[in-house]
RODO-2510 file (C-alpha; in nm, 4 decimals, decimal comma):
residues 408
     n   res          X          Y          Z
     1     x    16,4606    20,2838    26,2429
     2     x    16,3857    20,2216    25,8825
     3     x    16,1681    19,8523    25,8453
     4     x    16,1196    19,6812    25,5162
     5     x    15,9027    19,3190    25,5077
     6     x    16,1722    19,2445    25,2204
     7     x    16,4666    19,4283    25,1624
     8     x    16,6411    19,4710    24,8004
     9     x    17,0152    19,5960    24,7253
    10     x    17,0195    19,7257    24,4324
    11     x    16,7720    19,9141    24,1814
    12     x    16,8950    19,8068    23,8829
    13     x    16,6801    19,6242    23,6475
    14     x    16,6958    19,3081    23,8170
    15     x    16,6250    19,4684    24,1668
    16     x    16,3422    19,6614    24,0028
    17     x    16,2141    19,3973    23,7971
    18     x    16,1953    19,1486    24,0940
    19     x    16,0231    19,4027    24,3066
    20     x    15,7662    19,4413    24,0162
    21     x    15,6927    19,0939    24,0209
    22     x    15,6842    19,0877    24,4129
    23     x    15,4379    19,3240    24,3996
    24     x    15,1936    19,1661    24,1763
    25     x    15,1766    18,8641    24,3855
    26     x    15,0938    19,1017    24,6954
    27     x    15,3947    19,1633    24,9125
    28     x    15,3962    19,4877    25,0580
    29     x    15,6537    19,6994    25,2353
    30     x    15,9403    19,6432    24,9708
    31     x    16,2683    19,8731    25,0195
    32     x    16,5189    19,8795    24,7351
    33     x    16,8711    20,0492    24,8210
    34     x    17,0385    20,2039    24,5823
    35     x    17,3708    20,3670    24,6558
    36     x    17,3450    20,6748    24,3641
    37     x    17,0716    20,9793    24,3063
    38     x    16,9077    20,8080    24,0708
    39     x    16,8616    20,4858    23,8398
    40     x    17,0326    20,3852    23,5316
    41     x    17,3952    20,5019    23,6397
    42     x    17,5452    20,1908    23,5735
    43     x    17,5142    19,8434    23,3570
    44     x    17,1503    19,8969    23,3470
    45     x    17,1733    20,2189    23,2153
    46     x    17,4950    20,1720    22,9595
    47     x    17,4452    19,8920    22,7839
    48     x    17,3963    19,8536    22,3986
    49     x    16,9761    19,8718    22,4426
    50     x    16,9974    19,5594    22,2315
    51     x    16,6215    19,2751    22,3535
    52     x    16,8501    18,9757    22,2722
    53     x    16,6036    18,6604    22,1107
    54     x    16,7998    18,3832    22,2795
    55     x    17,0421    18,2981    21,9911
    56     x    17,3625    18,2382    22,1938
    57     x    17,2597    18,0611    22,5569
    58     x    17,3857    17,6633    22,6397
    59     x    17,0496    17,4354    22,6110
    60     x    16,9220    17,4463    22,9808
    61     x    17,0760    17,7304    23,1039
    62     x    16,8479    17,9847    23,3046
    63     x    16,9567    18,2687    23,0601
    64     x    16,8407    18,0185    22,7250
    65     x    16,5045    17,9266    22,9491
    66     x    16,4380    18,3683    23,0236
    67     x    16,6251    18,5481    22,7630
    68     x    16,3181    18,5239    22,4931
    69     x    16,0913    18,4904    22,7065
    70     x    16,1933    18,7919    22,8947
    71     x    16,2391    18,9341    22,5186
    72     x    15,9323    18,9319    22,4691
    73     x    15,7817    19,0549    22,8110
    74     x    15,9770    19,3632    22,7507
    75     x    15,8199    19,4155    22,4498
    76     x    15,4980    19,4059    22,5540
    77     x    15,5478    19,6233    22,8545
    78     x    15,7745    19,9045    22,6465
    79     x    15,4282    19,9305    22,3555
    80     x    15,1854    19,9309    22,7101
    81     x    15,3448    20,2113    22,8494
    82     x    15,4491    20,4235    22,5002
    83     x    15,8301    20,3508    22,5741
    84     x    16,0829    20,3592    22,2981
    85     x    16,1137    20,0169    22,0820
    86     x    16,1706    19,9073    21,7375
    87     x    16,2138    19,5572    21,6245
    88     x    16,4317    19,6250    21,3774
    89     x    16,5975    19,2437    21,3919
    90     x    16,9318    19,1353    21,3935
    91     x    17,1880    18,9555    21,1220
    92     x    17,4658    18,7516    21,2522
    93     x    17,7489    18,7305    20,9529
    94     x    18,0319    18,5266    20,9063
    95     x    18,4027    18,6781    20,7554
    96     x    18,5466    18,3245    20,6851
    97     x    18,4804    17,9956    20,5782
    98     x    18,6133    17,8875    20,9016
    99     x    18,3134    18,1431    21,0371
   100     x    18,0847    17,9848    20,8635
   101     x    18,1079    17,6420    20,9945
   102     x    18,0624    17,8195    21,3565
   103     x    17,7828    18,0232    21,2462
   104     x    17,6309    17,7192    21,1076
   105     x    17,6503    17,5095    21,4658
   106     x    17,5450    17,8344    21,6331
   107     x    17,2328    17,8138    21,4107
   108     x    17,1683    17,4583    21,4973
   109     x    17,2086    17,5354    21,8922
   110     x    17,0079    17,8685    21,8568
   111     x    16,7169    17,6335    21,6960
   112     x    16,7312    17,3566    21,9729
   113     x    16,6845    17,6313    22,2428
   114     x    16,3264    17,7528    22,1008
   115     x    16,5169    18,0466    21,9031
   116     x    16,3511    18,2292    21,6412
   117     x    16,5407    18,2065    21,3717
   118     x    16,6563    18,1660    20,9706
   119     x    16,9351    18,0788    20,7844
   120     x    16,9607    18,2890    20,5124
   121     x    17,1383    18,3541    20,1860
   122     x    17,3419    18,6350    20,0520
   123     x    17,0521    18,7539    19,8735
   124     x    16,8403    18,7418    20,1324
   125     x    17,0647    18,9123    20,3620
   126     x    17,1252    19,2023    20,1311
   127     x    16,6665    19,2465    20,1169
   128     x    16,7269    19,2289    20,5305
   129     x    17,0665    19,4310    20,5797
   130     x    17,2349    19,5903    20,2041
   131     x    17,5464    19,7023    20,3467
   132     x    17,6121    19,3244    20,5479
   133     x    17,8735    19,1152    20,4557
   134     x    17,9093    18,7613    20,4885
   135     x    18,0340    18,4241    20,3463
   136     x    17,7669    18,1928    20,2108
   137     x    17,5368    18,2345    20,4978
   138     x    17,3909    18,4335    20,7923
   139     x    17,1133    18,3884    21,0775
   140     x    16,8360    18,6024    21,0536
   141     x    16,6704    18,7033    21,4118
   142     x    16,3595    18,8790    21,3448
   143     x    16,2810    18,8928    21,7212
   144     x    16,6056    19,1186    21,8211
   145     x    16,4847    19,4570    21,8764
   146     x    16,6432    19,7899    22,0701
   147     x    16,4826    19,9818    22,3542
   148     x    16,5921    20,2736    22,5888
   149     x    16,6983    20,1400    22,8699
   150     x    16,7718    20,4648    23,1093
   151     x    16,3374    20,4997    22,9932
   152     x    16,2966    20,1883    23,0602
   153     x    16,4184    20,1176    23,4484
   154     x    16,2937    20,5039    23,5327
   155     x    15,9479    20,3556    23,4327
   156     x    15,9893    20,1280    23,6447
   157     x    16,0543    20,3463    23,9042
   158     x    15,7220    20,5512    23,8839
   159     x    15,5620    20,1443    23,8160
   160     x    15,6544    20,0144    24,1298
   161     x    15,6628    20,3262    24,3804
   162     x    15,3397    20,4363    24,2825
   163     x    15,0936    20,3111    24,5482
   164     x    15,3278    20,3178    24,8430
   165     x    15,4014    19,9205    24,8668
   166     x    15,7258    20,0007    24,8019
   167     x    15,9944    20,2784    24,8121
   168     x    16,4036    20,3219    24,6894
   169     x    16,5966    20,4147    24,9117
   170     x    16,8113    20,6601    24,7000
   171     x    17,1768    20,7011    24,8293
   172     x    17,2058    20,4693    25,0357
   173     x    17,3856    20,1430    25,0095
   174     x    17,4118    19,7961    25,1753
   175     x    17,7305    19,7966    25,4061
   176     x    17,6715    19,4132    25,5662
   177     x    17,4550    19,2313    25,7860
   178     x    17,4611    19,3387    26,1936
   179     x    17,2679    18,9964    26,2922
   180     x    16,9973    18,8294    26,0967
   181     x    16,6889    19,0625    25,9896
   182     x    16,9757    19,4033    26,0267
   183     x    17,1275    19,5516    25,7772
   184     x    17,4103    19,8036    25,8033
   185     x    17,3562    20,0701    25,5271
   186     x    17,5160    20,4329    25,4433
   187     x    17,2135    20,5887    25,5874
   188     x    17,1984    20,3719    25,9165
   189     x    17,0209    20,0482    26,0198
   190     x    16,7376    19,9357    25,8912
   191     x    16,5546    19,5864    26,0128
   192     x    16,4084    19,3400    25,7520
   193     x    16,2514    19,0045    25,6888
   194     x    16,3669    18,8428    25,3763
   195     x    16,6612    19,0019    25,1847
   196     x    16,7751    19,0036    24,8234
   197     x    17,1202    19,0788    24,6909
   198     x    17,0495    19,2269    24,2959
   199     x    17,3244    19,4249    24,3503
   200     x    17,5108    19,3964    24,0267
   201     x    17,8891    19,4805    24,0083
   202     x    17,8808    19,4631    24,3673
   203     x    17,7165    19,1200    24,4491
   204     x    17,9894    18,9226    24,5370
   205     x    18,0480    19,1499    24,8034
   206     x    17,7568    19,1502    24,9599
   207     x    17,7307    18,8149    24,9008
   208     x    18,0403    18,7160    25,1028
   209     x    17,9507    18,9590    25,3466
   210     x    17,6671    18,6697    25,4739
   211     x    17,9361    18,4036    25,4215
   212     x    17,8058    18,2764    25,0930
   213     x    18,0263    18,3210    24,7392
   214     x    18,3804    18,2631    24,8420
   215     x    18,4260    18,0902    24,5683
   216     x    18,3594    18,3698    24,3444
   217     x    18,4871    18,6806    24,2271
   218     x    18,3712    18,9726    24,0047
   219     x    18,5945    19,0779    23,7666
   220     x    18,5527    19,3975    23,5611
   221     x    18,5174    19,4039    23,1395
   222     x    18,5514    19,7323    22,9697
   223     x    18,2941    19,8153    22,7027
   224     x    18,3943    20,0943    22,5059
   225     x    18,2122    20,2101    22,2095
   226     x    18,2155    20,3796    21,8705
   227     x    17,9739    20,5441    21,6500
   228     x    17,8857    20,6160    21,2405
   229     x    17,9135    20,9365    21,1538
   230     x    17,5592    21,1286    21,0825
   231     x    17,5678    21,1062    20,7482
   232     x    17,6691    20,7394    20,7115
   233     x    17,3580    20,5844    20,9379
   234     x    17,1638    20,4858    20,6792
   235     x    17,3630    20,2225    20,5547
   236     x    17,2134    20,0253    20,9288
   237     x    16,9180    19,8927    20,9438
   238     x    16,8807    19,7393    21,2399
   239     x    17,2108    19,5268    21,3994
   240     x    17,4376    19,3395    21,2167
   241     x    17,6757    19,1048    21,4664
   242     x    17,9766    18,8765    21,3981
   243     x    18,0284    18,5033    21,4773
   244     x    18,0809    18,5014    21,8478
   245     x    18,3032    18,2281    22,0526
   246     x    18,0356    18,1026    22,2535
   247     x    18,3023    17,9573    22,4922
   248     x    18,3378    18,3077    22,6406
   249     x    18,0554    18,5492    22,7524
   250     x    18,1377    18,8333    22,4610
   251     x    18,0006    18,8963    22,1340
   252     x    18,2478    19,0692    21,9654
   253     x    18,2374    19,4221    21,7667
   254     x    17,8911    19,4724    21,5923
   255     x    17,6806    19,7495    21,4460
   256     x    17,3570    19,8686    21,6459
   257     x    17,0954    20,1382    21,5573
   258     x    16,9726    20,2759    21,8699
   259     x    16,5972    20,3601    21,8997
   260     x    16,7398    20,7569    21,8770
   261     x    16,8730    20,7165    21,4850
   262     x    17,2316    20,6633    21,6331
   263     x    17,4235    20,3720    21,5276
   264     x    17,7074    20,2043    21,7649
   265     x    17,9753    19,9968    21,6535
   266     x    18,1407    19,7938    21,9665
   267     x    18,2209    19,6924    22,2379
   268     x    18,5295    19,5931    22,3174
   269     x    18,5980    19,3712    22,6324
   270     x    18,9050    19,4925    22,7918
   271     x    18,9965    19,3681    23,1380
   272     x    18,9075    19,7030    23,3859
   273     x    19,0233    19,7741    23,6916
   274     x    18,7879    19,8827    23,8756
   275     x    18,4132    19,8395    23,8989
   276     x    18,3722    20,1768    23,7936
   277     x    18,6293    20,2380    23,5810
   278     x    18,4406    20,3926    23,3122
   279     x    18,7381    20,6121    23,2199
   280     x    19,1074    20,5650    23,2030
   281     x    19,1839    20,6558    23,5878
   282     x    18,8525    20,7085    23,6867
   283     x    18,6543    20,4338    23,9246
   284     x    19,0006    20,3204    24,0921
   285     x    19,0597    20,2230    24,4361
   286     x    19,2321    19,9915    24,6514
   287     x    19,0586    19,6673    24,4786
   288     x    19,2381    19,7365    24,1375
   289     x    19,5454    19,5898    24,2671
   290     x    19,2720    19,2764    24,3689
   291     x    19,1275    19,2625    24,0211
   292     x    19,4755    19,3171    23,8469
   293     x    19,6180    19,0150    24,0353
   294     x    19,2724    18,7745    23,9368
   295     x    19,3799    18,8692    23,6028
   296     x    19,7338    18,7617    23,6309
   297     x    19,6209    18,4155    23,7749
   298     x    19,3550    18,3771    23,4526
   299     x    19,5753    18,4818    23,2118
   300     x    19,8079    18,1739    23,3173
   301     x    19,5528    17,9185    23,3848
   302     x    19,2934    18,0212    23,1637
   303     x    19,3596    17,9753    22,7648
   304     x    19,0527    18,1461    22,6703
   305     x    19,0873    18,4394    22,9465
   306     x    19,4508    18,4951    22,7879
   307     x    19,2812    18,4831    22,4232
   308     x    19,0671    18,7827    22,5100
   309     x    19,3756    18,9616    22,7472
   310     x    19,6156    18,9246    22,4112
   311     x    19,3334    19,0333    22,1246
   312     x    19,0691    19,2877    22,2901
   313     x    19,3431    19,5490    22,4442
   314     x    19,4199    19,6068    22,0822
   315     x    19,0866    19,7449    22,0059
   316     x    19,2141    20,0676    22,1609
   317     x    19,4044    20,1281    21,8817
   318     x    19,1598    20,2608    21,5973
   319     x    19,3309    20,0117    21,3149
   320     x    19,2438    19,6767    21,4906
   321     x    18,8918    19,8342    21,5658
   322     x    18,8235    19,9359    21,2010
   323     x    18,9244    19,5780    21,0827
   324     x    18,7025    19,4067    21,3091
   325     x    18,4477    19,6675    21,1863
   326     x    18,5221    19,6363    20,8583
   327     x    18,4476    19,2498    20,7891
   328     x    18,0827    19,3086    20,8872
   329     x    18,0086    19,5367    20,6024
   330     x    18,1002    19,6726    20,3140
   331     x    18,2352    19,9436    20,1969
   332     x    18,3334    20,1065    20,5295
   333     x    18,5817    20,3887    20,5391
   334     x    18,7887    20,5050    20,8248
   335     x    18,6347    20,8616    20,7988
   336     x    18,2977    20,6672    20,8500
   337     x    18,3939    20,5981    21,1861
   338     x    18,3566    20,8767    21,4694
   339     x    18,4377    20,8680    21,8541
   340     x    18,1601    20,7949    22,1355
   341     x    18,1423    20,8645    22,5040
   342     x    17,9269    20,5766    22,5516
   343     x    18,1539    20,3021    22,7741
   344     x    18,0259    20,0704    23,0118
   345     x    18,1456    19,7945    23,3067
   346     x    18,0300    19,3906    23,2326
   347     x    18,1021    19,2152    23,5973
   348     x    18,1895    18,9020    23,4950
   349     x    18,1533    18,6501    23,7746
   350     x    18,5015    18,4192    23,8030
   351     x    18,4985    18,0844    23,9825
   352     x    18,8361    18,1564    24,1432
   353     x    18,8678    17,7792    24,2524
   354     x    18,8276    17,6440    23,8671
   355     x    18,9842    18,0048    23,7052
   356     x    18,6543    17,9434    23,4926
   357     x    18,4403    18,2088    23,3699
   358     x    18,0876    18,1565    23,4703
   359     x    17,8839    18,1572    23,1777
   360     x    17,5081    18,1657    23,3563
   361     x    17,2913    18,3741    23,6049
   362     x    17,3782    18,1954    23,9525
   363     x    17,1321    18,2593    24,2315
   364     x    17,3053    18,0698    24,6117
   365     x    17,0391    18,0943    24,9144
   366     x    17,0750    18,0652    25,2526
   367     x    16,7980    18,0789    25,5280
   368     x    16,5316    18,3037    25,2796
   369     x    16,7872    18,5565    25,1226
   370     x    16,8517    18,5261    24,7982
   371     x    17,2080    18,6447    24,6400
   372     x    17,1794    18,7045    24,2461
   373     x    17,5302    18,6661    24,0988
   374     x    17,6472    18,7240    23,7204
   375     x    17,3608    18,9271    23,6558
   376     x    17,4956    19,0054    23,3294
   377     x    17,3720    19,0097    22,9290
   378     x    17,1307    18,9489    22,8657
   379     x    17,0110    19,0087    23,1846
   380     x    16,8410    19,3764    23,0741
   381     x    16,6334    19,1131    22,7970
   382     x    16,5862    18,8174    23,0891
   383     x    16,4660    19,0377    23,3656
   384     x    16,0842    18,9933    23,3865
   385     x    16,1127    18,6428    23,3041
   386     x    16,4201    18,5900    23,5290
   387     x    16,1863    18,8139    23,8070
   388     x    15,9598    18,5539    23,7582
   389     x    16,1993    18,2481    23,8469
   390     x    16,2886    18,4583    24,1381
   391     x    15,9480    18,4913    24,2849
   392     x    15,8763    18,1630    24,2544
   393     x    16,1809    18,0659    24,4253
   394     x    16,1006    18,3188    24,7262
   395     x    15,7316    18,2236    24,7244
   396     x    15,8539    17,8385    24,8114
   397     x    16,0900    17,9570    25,0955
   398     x    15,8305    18,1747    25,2485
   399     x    15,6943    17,9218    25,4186
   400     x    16,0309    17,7447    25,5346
   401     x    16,1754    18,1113    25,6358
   402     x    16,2043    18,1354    26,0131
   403     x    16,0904    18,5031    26,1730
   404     x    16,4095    18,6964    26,2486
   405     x    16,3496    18,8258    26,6192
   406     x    16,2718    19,1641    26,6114
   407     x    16,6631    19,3439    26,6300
   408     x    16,4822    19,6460    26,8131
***
């Protein structure tokens, strides 16, 4: 029978990232499960590739106390280990007057967070980012920069497997709990010590599989992307991002030059129905009936769920996606504008008591395991510095954490 000292679900960045950290503060015999062939399948691997500088979080928060920290960690390990990264910056524009007054209080709120930031002028802006548009003013976030993340957590990989401490489990996925200290998986039993849940769209599960969560749900966002034709990239710089309603967890459409040349426009966030349902049919199963009736219940009791329910299915239609492209820059033509496979899933964690989105990382904890909920953006940016937070918390329980008998 498989034994792991601490046992991880999930190998996503968090997962890895947390094991990293583990491991430089001396743990040993670390096993990650993670249920496909390889790493990077999923929100780890699909997301824009965007280090966000901590523009957007509410004073306090876990993600405003990691996200530039964690920014900057990344960084610094990405020029250590010769891994894609430009810090080409990011603008953040407003297409209204009414914009403006929101991108001015997101300025103030960025500042009183420890962002790195300007408020800049239209002249300014067009030295920064010529083909940006905006009214009066935009912030300026030198510190934004884009990475690869599919390079990125496969580093990690090779990082953290390299001297045998630890090991991923590769196909094999968390089913539930037998008794305390075994674990049900795809590949069998497999005893542990101390257990942590980092696993992503599928935390609330195991979550509530140990009793802890009920009061949550995951509920699936479609991302689904755009691109710039070839010949029209050079009009981006860097990214250029609208005035986001920092009520809800989404940025809106926005313009991002990858670290390959390529330049994005999206995403959208479209209610999914399925945790997997990168495609229209594809990633369905008996839950999408689940999911489709959460969304019923927040589109009646939640005004700014049935804001996003009304406006972002639009966004399939090419017309409503050019005009939300459109007010960012100038001079954009519909021909400019080609399709992109690139789609991902954002699980965004519901409190189904309140019919609240949750807005923050949550971490619950019950007798040494640790369940990581809401892992989402900017959790790829957060992760070392979030890793960090999570070691500490594990290094205080180790010495509260009863021995599970040995299930053999």
């Amino acid at each position: 029978m498989e034994h792991a000292e601490i046992l991880i679900s999930g190998a996503g960045i968090v997962g890895l990232s947390i094991a990293r950290e583990l491991l430089r503060r001396g743990y040993e015999n670390i096993v990650l499960l993670e249920k496909e062939t390889d790493v990077g399948k999923h929100a780890s691997g699909r997301n824009s590739g965007v280090l966000h500088a901590g523009i957007y979080y509410a004073p306090g928060s876990t993600k405003a106390q990691t996200c530039l920290r964690g920014n900057r960690m990344m960084r610094e390990y990405c020029r250590e280990k010769g891994l894609p990264l430009e810090q080409s910056g990011k603008v953040i524009v407003a297409s209204s007057h009414d914009e403006h007054e929101r991108l001015l209080a997101l300025y103030d709120r960025a500042r009183t967070i420890g962002a790195a930031v300007s408020l800049i002028d239209t002249k300014e802006l067009a030295e920064i980012e010529p083909a940006a548009a905006t009214v009066e003013k935009a912030i300026h976030s030198p510190e934004t920069a884009v990475i690869n993340p599919k390079r990125i957590v496969q580093h990690l990989v090779k990082d953290i497997t390299a001297d045998g401490r630890a090991r991923i489990l590769f196909e094999t996925a968390f089913v539930r709990p037998i008794r305390p200290g075994l674990a049900l998986t795809t590949s069998g039993p497999l005893r542990y010590r101390r257990f942590i849940n980092a696993s992503g769209a599928y935390s609330d599960v195991v979550a509530q599989a140990f009793g802890l969560g009920h009061a949550y749900q995951l509920v699936p966002f479609k991302g689904l992307y755009r691109q710039l034709v070839p010949e029209r990239r050079g009009m981006i710089r860097g990214s250029i991002y609208p005035v986001p309603d920092i009520r809800n967890p989404f940025l809106g459409v926005h313009f991002t030059k990858s670290v390959a040349g390529e330049v994005h426009i999206g995403p959208t966030a479209i209610p999914a129905l399925g945790r997997e349902n990168y495609s229209l049919f594809g990633g369905l199963d008996a839950e999408a009936f689940r999911f489709a009736w959460r969304d019923v219940v927040l589109f009646t009791r939640n005004a700014k769920f049935r804001t996003i329910a009304l406006t972002e299915p639009r966004k399939y239609m090419f017309s409503q996606f050019f005009k939300d492209a459109s007010k960012l820059v100038k001079h954009l033509n519909p021909t400019d504008i080609a399709p992109s496979s690139k789609v991902g899933i954002r699980p965004q964690l519901v409190n189904v008591q309140t019919n609240e989105l949750v807005m923050d990382f949550l971490v619950e904890e019950h007798d040494g395991d640790i369940h990581i909920l809401n892992a989402i953006s900017p959790a790829f940016t957060s992760s070392f510095a979030f890793a960090e937070t999570i070691a500490d918390l594990f290094d205080s329980q180790e010495t509260k954490t009863p021995d599970h008998n040995d299930p053999a």
